[in-house]
C-alpha positions in Angstrom: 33.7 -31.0 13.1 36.4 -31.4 10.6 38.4 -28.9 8.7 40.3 -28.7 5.3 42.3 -25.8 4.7 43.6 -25.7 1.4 46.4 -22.8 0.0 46.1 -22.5 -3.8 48.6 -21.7 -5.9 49.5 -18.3 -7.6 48.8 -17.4 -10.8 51.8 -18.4 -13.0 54.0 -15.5 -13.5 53.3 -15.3 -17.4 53.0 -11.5 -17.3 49.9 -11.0 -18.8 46.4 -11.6 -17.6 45.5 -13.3 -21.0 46.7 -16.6 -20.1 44.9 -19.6 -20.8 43.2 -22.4 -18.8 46.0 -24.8 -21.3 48.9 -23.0 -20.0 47.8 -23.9 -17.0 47.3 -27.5 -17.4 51.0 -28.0 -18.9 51.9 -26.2 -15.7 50.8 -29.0 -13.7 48.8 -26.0 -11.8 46.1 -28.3 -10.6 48.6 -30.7 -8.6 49.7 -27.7 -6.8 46.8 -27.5 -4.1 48.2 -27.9 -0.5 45.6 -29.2 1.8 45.8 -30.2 5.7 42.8 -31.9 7.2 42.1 -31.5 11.4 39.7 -33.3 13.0 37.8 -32.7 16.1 40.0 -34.8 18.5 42.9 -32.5 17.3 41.7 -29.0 17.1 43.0 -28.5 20.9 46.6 -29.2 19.5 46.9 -27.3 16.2 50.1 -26.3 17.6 51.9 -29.6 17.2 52.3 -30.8 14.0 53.1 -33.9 14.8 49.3 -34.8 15.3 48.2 -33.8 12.3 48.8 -37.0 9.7 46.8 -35.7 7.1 48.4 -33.0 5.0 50.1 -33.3 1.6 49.6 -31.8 -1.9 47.8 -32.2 -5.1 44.6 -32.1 -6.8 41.2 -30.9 -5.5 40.1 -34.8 -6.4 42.5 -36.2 -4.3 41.4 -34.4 -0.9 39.5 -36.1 1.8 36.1 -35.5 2.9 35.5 -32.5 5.8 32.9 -30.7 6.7 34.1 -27.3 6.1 36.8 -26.3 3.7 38.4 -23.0 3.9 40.3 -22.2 1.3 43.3 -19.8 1.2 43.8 -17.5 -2.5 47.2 -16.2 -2.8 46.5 -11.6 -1.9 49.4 -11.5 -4.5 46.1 -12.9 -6.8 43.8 -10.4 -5.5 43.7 -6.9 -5.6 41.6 -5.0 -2.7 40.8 -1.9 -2.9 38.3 0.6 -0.8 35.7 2.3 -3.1 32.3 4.2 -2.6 29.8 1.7 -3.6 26.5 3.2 -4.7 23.4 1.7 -2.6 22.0 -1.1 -5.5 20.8 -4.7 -4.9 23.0 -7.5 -6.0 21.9 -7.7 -9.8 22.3 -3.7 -10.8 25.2 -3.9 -8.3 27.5 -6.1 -10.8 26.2 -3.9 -13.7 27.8 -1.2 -11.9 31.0 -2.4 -10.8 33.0 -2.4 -13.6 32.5 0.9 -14.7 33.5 2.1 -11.1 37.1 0.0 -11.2 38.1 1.5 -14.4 40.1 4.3 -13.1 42.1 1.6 -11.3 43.3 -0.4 -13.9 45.6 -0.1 -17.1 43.6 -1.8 -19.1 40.0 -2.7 -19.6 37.6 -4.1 -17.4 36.8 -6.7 -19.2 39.3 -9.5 -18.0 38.8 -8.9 -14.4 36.0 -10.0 -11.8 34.8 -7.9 -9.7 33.2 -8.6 -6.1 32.0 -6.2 -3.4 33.4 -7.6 0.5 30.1 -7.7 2.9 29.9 -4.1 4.8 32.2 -3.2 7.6 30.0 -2.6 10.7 30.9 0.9 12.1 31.3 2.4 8.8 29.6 3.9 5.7 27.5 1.6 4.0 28.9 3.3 0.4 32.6 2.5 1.5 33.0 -1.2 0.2 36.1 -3.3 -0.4 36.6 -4.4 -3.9 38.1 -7.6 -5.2 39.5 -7.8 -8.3 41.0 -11.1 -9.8 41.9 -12.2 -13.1 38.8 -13.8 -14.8 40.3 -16.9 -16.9 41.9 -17.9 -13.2 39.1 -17.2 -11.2 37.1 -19.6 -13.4 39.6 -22.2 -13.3 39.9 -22.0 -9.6 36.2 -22.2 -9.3 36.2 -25.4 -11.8 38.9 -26.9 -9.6 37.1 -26.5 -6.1 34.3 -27.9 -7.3 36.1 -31.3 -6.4 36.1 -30.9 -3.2 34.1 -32.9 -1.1 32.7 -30.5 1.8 29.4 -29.6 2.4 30.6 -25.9 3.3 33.2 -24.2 0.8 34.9 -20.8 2.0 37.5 -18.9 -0.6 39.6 -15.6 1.2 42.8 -13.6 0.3 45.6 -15.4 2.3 46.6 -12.1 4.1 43.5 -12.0 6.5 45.1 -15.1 8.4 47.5 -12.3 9.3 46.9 -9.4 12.5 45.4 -5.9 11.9 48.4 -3.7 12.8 46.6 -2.1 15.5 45.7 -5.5 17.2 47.7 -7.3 19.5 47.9 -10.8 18.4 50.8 -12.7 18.6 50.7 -13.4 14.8 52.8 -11.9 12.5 51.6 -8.7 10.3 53.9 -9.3 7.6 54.6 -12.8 5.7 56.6 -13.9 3.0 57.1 -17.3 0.6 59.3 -18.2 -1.8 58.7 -19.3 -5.5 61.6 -19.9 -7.2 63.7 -17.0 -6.9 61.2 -14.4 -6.0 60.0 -13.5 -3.1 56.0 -13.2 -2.3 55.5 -10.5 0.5 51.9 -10.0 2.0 50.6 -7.7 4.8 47.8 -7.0 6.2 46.5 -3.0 6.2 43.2 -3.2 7.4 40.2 -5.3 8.4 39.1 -6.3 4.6 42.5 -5.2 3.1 46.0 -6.5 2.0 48.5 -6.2 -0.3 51.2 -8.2 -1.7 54.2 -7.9 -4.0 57.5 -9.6 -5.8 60.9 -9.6 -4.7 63.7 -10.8 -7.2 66.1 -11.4 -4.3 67.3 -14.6 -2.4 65.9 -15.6 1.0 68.8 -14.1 3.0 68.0 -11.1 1.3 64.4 -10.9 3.2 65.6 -9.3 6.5 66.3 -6.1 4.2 62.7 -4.4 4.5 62.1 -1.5 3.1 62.3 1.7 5.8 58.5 1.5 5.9 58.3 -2.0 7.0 61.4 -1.8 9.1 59.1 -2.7 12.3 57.3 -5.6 11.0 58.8 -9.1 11.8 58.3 -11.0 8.7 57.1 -14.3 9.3 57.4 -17.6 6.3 54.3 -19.2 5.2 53.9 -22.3 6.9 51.7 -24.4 8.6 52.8 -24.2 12.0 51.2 -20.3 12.2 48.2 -21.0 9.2 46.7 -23.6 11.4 46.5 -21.5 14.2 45.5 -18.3 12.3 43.0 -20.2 10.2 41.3 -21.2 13.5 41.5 -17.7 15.1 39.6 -16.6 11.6 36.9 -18.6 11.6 36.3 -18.3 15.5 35.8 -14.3 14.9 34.3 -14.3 12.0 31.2 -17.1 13.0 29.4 -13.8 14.7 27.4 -11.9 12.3 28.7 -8.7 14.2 32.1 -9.5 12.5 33.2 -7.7 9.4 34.4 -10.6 7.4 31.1 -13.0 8.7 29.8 -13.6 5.3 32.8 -12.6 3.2 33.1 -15.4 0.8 35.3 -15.0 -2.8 33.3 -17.7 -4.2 30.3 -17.1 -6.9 27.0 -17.6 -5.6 26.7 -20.2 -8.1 29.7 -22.1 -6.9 28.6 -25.9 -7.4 30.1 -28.9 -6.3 29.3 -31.1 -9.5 31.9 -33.6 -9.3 30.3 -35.1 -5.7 27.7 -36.5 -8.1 30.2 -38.8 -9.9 31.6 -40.0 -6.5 28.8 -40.3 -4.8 29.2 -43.9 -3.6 33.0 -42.5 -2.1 31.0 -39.8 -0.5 28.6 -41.9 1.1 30.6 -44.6 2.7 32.9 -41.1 4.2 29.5 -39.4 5.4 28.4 -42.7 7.0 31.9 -43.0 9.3 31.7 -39.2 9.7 28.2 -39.4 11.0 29.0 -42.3 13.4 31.5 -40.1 15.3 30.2 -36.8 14.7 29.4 -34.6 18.2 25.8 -33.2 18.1 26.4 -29.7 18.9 29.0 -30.0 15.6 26.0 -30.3 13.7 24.9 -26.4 14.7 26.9 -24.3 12.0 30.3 -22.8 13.0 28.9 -23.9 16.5 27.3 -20.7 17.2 25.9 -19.2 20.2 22.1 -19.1 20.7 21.6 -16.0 21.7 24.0 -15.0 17.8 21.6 -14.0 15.6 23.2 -16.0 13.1 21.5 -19.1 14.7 18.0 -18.3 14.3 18.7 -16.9 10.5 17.2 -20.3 9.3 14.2 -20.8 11.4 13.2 -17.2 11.1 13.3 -17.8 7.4 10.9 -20.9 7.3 8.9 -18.8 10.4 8.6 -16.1 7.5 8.2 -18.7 4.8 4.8 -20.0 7.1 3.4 -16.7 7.7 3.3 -15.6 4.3 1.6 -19.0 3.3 -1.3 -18.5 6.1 -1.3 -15.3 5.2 -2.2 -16.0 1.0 -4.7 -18.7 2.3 -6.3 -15.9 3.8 -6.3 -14.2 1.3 -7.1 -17.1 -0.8 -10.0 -18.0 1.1 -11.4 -14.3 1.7 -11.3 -13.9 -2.2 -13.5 -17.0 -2.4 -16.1 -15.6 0.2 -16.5 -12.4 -2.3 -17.0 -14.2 -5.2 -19.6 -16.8 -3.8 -21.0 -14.1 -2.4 -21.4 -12.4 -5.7 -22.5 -15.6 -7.3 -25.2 -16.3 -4.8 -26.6 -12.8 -5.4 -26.2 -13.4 -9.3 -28.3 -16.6 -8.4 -30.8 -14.7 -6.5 -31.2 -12.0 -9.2 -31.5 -14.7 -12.4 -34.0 -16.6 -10.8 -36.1 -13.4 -9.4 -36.0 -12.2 -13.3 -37.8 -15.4 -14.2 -40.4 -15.0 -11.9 -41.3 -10.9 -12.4 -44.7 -10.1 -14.7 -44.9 -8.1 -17.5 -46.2 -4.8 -14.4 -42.8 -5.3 -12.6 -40.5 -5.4 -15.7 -42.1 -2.5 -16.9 -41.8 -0.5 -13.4 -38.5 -1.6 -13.1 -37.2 -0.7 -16.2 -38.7 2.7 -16.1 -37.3 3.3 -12.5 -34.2 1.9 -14.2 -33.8 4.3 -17.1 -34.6 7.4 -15.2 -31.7 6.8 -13.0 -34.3 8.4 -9.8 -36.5 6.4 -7.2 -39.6 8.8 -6.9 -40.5 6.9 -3.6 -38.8 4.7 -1.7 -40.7 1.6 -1.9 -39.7 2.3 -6.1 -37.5 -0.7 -7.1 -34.6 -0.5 -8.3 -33.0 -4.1 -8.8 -34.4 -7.3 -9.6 -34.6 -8.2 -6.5 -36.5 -5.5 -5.6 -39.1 -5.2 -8.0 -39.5 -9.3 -7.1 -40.2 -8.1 -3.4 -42.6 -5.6 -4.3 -44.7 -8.0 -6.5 -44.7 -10.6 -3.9 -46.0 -8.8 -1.2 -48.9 -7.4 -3.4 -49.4 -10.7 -4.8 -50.2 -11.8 -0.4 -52.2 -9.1 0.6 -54.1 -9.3 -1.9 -54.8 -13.0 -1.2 -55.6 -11.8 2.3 -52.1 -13.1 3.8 -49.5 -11.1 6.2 -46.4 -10.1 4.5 -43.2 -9.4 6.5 -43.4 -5.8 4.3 -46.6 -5.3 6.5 -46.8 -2.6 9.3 -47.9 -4.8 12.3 -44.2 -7.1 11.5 -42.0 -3.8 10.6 -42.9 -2.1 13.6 -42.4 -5.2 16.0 -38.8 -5.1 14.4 -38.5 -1.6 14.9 -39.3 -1.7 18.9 -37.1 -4.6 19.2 -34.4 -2.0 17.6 -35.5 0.5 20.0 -35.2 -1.4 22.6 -31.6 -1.8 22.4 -31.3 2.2 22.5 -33.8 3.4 24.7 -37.6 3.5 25.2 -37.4 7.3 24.3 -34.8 7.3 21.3 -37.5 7.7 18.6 -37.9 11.4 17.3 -40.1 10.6 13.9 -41.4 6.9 12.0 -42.8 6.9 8.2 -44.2 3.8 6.8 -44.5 3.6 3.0 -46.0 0.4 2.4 -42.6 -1.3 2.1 -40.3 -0.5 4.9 -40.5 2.2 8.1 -38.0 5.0 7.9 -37.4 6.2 11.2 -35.3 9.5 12.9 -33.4 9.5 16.3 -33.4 12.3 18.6 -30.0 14.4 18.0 -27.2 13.0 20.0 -28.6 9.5 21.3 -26.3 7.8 18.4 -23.3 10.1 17.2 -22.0 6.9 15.0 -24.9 5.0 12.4 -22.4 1.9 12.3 -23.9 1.0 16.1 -27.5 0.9 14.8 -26.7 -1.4 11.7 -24.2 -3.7 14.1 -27.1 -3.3 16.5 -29.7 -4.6 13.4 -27.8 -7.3 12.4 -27.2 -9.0 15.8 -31.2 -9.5 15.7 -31.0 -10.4 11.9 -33.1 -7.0 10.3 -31.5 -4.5 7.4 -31.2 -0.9 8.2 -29.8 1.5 5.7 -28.7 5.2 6.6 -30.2 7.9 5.4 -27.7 10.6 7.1 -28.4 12.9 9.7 -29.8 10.6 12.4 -32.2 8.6 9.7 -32.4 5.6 8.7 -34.3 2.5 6.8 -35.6 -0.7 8.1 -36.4 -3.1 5.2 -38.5 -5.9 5.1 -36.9 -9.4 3.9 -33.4 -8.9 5.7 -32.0 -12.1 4.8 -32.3 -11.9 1.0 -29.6 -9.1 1.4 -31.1 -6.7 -0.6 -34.1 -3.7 -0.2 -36.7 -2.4 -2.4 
């Protein structure tokens, strides 16, 4: 996999933050990008600079095609600081920020963005780092990245390439570089801090530290340690147990728009990139399977399916309730066509009174179109299913999946049986109605060990 580390360069010392993109542009600031491409075949000799034939300076534009760009911001261009965060998503969180950096700055808020680091594992979740960089530049850092040609895009302060002064790496904790006649010092304090200041003094003049920095060996900026450091970076922070893991300066909107205008450039590149690309390169920062990092993706398509079969469930359960409800508005419409002037009547004084005086009284459409029916067959002569020799061959099939002795009481109205259980054969009426429907008959509870078998069960509705 192939790697562009590019070192931007500072802000022009204009002393104000007001400056202008157009200051910037007669500065030449855009041909100041130093960039220095390694390739797979050359990662195990960072060291040797020799190797590496592809570094040089100038525009975002001019930079070859890598996989992964990590690009490094001058810390003397950011300011870190450590600040209790309230607990907010992302949108109310930059709502918030700038009223809680205001005690920090001389002036106001308004020409500075402000970003919150990721959370340091181990430590509060209100302690946050805060990065503060000059708006105008920020934007025209941002515009000028855009031109790069990688697929991944990383911005960070310059001073986390450095060691944590309570680690023991060989790099250096303190670094310096020269512009002009200053002197740009940067060191490392913590795991998401740094600072970095001016000198007005000549090079020879470095050795002189102050008393506090007396112990730090101050090391130039220069490729032969970056490399190395850069490497060391993105190798610690490709776990998602790492502090810096997703720490990231640029906006989440960050878009490469100039890859559309050289897309046929890009193409010819990805196509000989592609040819000698490694397969495991093609696994993101090469992490391990068992990093939970690896399996963010597929867990997020795996949620992705779940909630889809989940709303066709839904989806299809909704549908199930509604033609349910429309084949019992069927049922009722064309029962209503089919009741005499007697059953309207009955059913809309049964109706109006709100009370059933007897329970073969109907109440619904449906009902009332039972009850005519089977008067209309017996008085023809025919058996109805409402009869009593047909409700109580149901009701001994019932019984039979209780026990021969299970019945206490039986009533038969003309229209149904209602029937008792002796106390304590069935301590839960949901067994007797499961128990009904698994031989296709409707019994309805009527509390304290009584219940209801009507005639017609598959209608789906009782007198």
């Amino acid at each position: 996999m192939s790697l562009l580390i590019v070192r931007c360069p500072l802000k022009p010392f204009s002393g104000s933050l007001s400056s202008s993109p157009s200051d910037w542009h007669d500065l030449a600031c855009a041909e100041h990008f130093e960039w220095c491409l390694v390739d797979d075949q050359r990662e195990e000799s960072l060291l040797d600079l020799e190797s590496l034939t592809q570094f040089s300076t100038g525009t975002t534009d001019s930079m070859p095609y890598a996989d992964e760009a990590l690009v490094l911001m001058p810390t003397l261009d950011v300011r870190l600081i450590e600040a209790k965060v309230p607990l907010a998503n992302a949108k109310k969180l930059q709502q918030i920020l700038p009223n809680l950096i205001e005690e920090y700055l001389l002036g106001g808020a308004e020409s500075i963005t402000v970003q919150a680091l990721p959370p340091v594992p181990g430590k509060l979740a209100l302690q946050r780092t805060l990065a503060l960089i000059d708006r105008a530049w920020y934007a025209w850092l941002t515009q000028q990245l855009e031109g790069l040609l990688c697929q991944r895009v990383r911005l960070i302060p310059d001073c986390f390439l450095l060691s944590l002064p309570t680690s023991s790496s060989l790099a250096p904790m303190l670094a310096y570089m020269r512009v002009g006649k200053n002197i740009v010092l940067t060191k490392r304090t913590a795991e998401q801090l740094g600072v970095a200041w001016v000198e007005q003094e000549h090079l020879e003049a470095i050795l002189q530290l102050p008393q506090a920095l007396e112990n730090d060996q101050a090391h130039e900026f220069s490729w032969d340690w970056i490399l190395p450091s850069a490497q060391a970076f993105l190798k610690e922070s490709a776990s998602s147990k790492s502090a810096n893991f997703a720490l990231n300066l640029l906006p989440k909107s960050f878009k490469r728009q100039k890859i559309t205008s050289n897309l046929s450039r890009l193409t010819s590149i990805l196509a000989r990139a592609n040819a000698n690309r490694n397969v495991n390169s093609l696994l993101p920062g090469r992490l391990a399977w068992t990093d939970p990092v690896t399996w963010r993706e597929p867990s997020r398509w795996a949620a992705y399916l779940l909630g889809m079969m989940l709303l066709g469930f839904i989806l299809h359960l909704s549908w199930l309730v509604f033609d349910n409800w429309r084949w019992a508005s069927q049922m009722n419409l064309l029962a209503a066509q089919s009741l005499t002037t007697a059953s309207v009547s009955e059913l809309s004084k049964n109706t109006a009174a709100f009370t059933v005086s007897t329970p073969s009284s109907p109440t619904t459409v449906t009902g009332a179109f039972i009850k005519q029916v089977t008067l209309d067959q017996r008085r023809q002569g025919h058996v109805a299913d409402a009869d009593f020799a047909p409700m109580a061959a149901k009701l001994e099939q019932l019984k039979a999946l209780f026990g021969s002795e299970i019945l206490q009481q039986i009533e038969y109205d003309g229209y149904g049986i209602n029937f008792e259980f002796k106390s304590g054969v069935v301590k839960n009426p949901a067994q007797v109605i499961k128990a009904a429907r698994t031989l296709g008959y409707i019994v309805k509870p009527l509390g304290e060990q009584r219940y209801r078998l009507e005639p017609y069960a598959g209608l789906g509705a009782g007198s």
